[in-house]
N, CA, C and O atoms as a DFTB+ gen file, in Angstrom:
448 C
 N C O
     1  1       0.850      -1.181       0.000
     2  2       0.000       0.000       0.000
     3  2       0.890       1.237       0.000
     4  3       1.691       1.427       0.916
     5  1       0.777       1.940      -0.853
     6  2       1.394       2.904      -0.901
     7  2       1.321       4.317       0.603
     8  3       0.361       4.419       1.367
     9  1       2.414       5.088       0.646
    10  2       1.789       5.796       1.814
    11  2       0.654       6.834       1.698
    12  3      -0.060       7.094       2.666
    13  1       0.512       7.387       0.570
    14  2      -0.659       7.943       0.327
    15  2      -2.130       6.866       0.795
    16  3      -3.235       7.408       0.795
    17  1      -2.043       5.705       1.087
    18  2      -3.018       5.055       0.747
    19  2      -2.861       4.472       2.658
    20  3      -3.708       3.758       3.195
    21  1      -2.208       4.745       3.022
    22  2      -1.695       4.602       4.486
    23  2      -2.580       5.409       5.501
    24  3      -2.708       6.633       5.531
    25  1      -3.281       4.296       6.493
    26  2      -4.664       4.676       7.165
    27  2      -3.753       5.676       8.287
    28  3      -2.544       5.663       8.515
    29  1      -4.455       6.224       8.666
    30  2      -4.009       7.558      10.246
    31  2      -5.510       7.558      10.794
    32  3      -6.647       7.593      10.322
    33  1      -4.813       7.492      12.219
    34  2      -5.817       7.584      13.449
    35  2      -5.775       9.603      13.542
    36  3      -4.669      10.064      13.257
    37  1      -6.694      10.481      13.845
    38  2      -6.059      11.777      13.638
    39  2      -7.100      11.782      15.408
    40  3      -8.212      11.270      15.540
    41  1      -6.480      12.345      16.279
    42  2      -6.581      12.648      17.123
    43  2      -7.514      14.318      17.322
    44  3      -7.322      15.080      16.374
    45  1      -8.302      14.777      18.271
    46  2      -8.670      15.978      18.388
    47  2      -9.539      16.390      19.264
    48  3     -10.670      15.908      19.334
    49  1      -9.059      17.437      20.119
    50  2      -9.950      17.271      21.688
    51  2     -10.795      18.941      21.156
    52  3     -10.375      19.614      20.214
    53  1     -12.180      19.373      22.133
    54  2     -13.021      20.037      21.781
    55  2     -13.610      20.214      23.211
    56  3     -13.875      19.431      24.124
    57  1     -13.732      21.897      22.991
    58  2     -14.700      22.052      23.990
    59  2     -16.039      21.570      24.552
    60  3     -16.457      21.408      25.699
    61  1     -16.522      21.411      23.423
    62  2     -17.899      20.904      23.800
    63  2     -18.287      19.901      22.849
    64  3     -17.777      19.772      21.736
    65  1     -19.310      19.116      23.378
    66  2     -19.684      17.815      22.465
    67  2     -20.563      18.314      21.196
    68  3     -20.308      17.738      20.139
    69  1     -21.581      19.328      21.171
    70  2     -21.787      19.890      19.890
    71  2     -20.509      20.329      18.832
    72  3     -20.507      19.962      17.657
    73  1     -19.730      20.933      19.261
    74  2     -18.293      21.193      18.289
    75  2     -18.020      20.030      17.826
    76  3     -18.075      19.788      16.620
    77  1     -17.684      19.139      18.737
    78  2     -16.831      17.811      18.589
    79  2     -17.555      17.324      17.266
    80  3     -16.904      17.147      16.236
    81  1     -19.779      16.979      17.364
    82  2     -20.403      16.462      16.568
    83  2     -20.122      17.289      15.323
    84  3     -19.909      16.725      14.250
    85  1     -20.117      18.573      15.436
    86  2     -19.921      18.880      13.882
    87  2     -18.873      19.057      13.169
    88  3     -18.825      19.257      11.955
    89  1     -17.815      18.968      14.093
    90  2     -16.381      18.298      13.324
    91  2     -16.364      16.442      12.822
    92  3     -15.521      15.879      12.124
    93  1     -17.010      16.131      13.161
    94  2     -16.896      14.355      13.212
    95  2     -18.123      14.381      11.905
    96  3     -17.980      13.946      10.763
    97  1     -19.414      15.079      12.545
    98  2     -20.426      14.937      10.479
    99  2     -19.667      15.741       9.567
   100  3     -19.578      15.129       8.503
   101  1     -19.163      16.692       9.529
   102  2     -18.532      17.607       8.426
   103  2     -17.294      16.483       8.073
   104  3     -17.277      16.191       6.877
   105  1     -16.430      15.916       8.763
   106  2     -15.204      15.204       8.249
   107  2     -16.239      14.001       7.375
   108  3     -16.322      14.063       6.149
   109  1     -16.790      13.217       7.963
   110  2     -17.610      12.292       7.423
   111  2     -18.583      12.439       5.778
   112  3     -18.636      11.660       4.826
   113  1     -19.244      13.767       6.007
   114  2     -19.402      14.152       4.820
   115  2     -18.713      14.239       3.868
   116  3     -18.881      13.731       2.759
   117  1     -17.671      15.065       4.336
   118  2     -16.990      15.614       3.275
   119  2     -15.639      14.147       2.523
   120  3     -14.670      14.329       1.786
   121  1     -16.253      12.641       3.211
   122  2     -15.576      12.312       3.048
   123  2     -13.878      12.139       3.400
   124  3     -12.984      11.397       2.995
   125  1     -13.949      12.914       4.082
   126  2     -12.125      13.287       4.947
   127  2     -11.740      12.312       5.643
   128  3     -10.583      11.935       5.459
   129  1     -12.694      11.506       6.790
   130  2     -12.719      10.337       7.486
   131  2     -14.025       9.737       7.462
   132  3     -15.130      10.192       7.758
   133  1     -13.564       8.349       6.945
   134  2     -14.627       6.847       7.430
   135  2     -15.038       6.899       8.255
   136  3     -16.261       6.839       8.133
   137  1     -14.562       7.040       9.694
   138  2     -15.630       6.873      10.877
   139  2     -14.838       7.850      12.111
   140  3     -13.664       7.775      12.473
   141  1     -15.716       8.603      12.510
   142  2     -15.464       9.451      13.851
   143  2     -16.160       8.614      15.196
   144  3     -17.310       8.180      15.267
   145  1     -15.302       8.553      16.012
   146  2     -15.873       8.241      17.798
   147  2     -15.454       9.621      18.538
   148  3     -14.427      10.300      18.537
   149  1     -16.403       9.700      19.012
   150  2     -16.118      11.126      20.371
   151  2     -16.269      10.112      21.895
   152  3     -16.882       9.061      22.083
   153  1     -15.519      10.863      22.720
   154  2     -15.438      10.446      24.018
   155  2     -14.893      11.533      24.924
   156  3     -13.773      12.044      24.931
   157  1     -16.204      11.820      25.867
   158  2     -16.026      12.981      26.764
   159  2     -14.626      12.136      27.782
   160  3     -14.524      10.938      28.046
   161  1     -13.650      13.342      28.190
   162  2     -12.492      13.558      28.776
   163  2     -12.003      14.327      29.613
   164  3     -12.636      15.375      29.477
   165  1     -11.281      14.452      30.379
   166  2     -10.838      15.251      31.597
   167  2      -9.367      15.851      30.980
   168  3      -8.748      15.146      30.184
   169  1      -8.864      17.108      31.357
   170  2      -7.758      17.236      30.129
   171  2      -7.313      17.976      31.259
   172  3      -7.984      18.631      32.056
   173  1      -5.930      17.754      31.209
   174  2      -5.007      19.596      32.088
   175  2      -3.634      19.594      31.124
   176  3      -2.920      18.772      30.551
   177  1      -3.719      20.939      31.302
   178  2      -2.970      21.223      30.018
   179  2      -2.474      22.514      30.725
   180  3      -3.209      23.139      31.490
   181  1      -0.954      22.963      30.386
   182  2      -0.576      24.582      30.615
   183  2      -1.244      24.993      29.394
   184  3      -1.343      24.219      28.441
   185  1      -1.992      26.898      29.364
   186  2      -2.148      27.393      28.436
   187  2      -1.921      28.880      28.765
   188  3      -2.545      29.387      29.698
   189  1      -1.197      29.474      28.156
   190  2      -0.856      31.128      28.193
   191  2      -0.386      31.285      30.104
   192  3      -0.972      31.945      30.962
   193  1       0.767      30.465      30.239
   194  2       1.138      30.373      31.861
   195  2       0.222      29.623      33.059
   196  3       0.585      29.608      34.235
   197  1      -1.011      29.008      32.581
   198  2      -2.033      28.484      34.014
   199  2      -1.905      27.088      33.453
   200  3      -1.527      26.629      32.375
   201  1      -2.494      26.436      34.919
   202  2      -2.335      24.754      34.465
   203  2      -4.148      24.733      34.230
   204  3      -4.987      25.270      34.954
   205  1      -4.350      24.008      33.105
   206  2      -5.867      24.386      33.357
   207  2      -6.394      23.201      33.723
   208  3      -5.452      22.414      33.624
   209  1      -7.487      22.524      34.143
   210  2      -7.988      21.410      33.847
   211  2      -9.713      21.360      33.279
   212  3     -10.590      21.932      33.926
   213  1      -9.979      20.683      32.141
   214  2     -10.718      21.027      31.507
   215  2     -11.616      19.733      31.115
   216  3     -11.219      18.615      30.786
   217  1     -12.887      20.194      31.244
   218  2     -13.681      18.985      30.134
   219  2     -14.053      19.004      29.104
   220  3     -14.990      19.750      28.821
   221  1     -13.428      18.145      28.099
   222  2     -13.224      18.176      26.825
   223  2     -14.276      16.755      25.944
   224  3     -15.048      15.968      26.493
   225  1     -13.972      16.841      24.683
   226  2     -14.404      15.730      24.471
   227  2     -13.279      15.311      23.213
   228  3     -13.322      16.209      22.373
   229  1     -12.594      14.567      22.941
   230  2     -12.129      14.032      22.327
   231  2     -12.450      13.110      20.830
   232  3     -12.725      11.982      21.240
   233  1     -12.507      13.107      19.758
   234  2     -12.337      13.112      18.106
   235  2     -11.069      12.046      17.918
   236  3      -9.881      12.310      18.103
   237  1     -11.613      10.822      17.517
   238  2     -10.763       9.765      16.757
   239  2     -11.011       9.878      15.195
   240  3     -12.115       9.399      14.936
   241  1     -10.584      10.187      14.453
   242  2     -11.058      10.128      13.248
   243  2     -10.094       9.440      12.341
   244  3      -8.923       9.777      12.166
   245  1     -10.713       8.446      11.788
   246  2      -9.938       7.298      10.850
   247  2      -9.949       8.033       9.329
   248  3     -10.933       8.652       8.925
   249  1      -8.979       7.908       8.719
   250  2      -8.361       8.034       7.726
   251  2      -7.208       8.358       6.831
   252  3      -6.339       8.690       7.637
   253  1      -6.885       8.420       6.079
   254  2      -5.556       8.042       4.944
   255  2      -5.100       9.339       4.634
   256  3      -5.661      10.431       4.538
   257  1      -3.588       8.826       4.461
   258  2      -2.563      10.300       4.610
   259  2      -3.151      10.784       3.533
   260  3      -3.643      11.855       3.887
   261  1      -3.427      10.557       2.175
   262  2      -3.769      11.246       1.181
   263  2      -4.853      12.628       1.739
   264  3      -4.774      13.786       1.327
   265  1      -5.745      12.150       2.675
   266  2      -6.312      13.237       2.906
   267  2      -6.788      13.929       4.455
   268  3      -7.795      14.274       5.073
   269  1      -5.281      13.856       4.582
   270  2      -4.694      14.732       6.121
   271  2      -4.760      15.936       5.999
   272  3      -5.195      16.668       6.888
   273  1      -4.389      16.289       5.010
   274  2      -4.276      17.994       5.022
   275  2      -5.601      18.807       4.913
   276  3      -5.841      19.918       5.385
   277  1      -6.446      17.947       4.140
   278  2      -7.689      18.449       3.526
   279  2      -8.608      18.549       5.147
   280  3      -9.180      19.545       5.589
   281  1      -8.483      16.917       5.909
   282  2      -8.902      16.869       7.104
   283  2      -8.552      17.976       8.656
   284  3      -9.239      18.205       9.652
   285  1      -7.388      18.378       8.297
   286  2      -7.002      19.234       8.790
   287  2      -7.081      19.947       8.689
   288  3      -6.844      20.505       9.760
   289  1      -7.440      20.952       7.595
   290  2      -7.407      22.445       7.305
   291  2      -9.131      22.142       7.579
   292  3      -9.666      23.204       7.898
   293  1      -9.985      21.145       7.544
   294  2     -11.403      21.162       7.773
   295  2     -11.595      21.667       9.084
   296  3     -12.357      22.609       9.303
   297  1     -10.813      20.975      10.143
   298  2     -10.582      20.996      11.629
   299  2     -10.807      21.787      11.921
   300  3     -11.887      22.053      12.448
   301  1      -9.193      23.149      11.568
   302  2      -9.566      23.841      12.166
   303  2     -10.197      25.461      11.182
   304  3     -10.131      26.645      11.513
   305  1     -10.704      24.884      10.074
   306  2     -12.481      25.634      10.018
   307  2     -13.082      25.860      11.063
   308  3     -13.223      26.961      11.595
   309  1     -13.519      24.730      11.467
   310  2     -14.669      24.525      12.142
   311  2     -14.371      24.585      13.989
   312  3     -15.303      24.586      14.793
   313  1     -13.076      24.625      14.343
   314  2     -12.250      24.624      15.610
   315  2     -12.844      25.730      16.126
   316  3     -13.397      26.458      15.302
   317  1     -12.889      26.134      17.560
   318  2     -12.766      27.163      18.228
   319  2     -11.691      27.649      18.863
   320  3     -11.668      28.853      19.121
   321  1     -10.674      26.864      19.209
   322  2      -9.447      26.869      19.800
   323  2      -8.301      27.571      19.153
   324  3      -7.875      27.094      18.101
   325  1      -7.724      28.687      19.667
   326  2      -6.162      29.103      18.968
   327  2      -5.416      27.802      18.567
   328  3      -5.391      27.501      17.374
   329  1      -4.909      27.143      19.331
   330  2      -4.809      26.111      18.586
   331  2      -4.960      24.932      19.047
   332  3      -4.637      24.387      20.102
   333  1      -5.613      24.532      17.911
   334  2      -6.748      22.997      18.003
   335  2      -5.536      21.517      18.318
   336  3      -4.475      21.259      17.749
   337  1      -6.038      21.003      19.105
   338  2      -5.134      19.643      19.106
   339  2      -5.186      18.755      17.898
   340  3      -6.196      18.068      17.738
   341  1      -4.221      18.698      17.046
   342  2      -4.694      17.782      15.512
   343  2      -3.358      16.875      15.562
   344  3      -2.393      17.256      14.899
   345  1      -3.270      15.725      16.300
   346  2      -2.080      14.495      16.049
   347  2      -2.835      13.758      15.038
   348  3      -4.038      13.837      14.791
   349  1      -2.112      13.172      14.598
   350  2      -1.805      12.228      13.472
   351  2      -1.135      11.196      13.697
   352  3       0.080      11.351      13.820
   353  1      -1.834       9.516      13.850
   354  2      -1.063       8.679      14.423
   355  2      -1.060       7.873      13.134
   356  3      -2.066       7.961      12.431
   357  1      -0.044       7.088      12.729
   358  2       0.066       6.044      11.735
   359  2      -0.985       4.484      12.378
   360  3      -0.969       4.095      13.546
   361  1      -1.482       4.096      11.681
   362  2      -2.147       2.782      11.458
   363  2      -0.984       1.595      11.324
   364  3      -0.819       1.254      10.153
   365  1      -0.058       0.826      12.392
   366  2       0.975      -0.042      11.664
   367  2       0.062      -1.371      11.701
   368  3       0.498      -2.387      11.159
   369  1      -0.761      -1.378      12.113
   370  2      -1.433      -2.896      11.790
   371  2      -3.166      -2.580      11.783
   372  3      -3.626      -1.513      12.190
   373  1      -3.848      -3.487      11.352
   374  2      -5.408      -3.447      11.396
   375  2      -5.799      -4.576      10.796
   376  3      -5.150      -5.223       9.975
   377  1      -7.599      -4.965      11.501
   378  2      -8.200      -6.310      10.581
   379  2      -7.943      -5.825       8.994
   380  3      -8.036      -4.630       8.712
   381  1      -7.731      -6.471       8.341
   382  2      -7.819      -6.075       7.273
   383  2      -9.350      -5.734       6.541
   384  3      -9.349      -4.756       5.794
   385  1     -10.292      -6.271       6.661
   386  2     -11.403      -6.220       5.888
   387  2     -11.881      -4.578       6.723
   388  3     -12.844      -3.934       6.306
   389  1     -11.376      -4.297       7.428
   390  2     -12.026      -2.803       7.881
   391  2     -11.032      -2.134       7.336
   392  3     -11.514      -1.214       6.675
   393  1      -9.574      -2.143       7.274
   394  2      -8.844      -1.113       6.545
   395  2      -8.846      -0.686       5.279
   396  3      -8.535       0.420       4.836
   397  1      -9.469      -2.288       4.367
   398  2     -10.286      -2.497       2.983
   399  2     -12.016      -1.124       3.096
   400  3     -12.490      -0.461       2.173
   401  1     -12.402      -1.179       4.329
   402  2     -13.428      -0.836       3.999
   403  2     -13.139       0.906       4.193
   404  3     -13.739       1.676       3.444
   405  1     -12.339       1.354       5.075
   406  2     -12.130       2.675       5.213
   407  2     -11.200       3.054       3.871
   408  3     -10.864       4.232       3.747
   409  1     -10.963       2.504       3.303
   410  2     -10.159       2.678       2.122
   411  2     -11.363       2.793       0.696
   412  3     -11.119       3.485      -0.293
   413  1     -12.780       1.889       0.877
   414  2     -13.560       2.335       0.070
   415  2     -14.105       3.315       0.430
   416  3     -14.297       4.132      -0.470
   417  1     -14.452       3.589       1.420
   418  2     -15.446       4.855       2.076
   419  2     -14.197       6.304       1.315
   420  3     -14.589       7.274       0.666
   421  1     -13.003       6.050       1.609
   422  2     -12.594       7.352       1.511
   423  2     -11.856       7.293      -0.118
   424  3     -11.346       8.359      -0.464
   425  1     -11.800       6.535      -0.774
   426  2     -12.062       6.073      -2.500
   427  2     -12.792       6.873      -3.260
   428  3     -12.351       7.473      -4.240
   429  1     -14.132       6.933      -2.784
   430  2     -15.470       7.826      -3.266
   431  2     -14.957       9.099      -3.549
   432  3     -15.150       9.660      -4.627
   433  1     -14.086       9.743      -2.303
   434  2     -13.919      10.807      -2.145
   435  2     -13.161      11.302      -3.566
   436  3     -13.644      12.272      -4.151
   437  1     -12.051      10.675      -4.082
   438  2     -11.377      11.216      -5.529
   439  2     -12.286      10.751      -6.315
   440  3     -12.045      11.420      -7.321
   441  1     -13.369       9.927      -6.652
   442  2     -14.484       9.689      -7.548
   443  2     -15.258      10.882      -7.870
   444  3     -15.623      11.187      -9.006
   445  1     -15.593      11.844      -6.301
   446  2     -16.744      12.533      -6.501
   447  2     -16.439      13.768      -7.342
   448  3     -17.343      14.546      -7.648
């Protein structure tokens, strides 16, 4: 598989669970990622000198380096945050018949 074709877990935490939902349908729509999970979270983080601790909700979003950037510049569209948490984890193993299937879901996307 080429690395363009190389699945990424993309990481992304959010103030609130409405944000979170319309970052996770907008990626989904737009085709950017196969499948979003949110999961409310407890976060502390330094920001501008304070330790904060915060409830967040957290954005797994599955899909392929080919369209990281596109997924990313979607992000933070739609972000409220100076700056938005956006990691990018590599996929080194998976069932295969689901990495087959996030690979058709996000296929469509250069079709459309």
């Amino acid at each position: 598989m080429s690395s363009d074709q190389a699945a990424l877990v993309v990481l992304v935490a959010t103030g609130s669970r409405s944000e979170a939902a319309q970052i996770a349908r907008t990626t989904v729509e737009r085709k950017l990622a196969a499948c979003v999970q949110l999961y409310p979270i407890f976060s502390c983080y330094e920001w501008e000198g304070q330790v904060v601790e915060a409830e967040e909700y957290l954005l797994l979003l599955k899909t392929r380096h080919a369209a990281y950037a596109d997924l990313e510049a979607c992000v933070r569209e739609l972000h409220s945050y100076d700056v938005p948490e956006i990691i990018a984890l590599p996929v080194v193993a998976g069932a295969t018949d689901y990495l087959n299937w996030l690979h058709d879901v996000l296929n469509t996307r250069q079709q459309a």
